[in-house]
N, C-alpha and C positions, 0 to 999 in steps of 0.2 A: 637231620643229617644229610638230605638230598641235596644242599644248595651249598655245603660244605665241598661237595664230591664235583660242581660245577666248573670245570676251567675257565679265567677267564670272566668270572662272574663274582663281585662286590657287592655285601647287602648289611643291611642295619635293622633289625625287627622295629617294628615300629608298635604303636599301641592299636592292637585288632580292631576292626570296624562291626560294628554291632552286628551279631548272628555267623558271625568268622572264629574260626579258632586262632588263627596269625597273621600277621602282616608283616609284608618288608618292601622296606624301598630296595630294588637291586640295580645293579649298574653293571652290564653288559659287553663285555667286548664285543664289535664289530667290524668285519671289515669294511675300510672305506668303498670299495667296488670287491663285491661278491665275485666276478670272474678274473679280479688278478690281485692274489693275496699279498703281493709285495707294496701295490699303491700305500700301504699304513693300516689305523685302526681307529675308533673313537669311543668312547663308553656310550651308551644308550639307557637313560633310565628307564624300570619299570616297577611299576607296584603291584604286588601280587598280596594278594588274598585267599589264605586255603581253608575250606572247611571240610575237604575229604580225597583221599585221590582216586576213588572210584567214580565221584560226583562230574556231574557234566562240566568245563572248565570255557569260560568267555575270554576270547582275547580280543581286546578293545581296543579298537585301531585310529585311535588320534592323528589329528591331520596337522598338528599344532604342537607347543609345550602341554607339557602336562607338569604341576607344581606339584598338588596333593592328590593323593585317594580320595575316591569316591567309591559306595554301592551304586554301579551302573543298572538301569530300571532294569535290563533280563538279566545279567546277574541273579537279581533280588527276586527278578519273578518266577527263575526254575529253580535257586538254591543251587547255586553255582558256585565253583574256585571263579577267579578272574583275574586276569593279567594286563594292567594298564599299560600301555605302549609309547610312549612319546615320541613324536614321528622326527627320524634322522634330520638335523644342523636347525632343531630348534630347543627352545627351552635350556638346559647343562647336556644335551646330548647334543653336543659341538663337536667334529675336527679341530686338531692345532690348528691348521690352514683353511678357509672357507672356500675349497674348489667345490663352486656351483657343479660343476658334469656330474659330478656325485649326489645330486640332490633331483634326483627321477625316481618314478615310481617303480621302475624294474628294481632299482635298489630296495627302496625304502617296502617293497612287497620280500624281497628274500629277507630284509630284517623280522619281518614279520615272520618266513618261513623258519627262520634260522632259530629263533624262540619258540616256534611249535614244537619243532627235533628237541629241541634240547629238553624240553619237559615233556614228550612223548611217555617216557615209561616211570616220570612219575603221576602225571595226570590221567590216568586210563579209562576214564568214561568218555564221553562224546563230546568232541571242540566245536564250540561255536566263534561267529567273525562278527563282531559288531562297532562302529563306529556312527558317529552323529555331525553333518554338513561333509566339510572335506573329509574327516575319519572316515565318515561314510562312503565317499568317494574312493576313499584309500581299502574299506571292506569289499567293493566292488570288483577294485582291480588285485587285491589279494585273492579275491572267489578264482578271476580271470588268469592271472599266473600258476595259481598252486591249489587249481580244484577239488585235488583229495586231501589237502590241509584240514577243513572242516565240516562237519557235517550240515551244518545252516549259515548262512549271512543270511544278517539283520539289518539295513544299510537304513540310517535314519536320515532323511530332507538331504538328498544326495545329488546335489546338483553337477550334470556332468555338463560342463559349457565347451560350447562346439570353436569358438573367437574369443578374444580376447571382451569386445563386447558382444555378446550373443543376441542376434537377431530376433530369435523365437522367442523372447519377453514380451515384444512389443507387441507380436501375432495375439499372444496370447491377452495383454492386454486392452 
């Protein structure tokens, strides 16, 4: 009944992933810039996976589309809910219009923030922030805006490049 009660939020149960009680693809209203609610809105996909709402819950911060569900490796490896992310103007989590100024990580970190609140009281064990390359990058700077969001980031091959080419490869090579 919790995602019933959701404003704002479209979902379609999907067939659970092994060791899950449910699944659903949901589709998120957001706004296009978090500090001026008039600029419009876009749906944001996520796939959530529950198998308890006391259990610790992984939100998995994609730096890309995300098509299908996965069991993300710490998911799997604390017995976790988890909540896939598809990161804002890729993938069907599009704007009508493709205004790039909206596609910055202060945004695409409040999208993030913005689905932690909202499942706040029904996930009530401990959130964790994990993402892998850019996700990762996107886990970083989620930790960096909204530090009491989650109790761990896990940030996987998280490359933060300083230029467009970065010099320190070649140091390093």
């Amino acid at each position: 009944g919790y995602l019933y009660d959701l404003e704002g939020v479209r979902f379609e149960q999907l067939k659970a992933l092994p060791g899950f009680e449910a699944s659903y693809e949901l589709y998120i209203e957001q706004p296009l810039d978090h500090t001026d609610p008039e600029a419009g809105t876009f749906f944001q996909r996520v796939f959530l996976a529950h198998q308890g709402a006391e259990l610790p819950t992984v939100l998995v911060t994609e730096g890309y589309e995300r098509g299908f569900q996965y069991p993300a490796e710490l998911t799997t490896a604390i017995g976790a809910n988890q909540l896939i992310v598809e990161h804002r103007f890729y993938g069907v989590s599009l704007p009508e219009t493709m205004d790039y100024t909206y596609l910055n990580i202060e945004q695409a970190t409040a999208d993030l923030h913005r689905i932690r609140t909202m499942f706040a009281d029904w996930f009530t064990g401990p959130w964790l922030a994990s993402g892998i390359s850019k996700g990762g990058q996107t886990t970083i700077f989620y930790r960096y805006f909204y530090p009491e969001d989650v109790a761990v980031s896990v940030p996987y091959v998280a490359p933060v490049n300083l230029s467009l080419e970065d010099p320190r490869i070649y140091a390093f090579l």
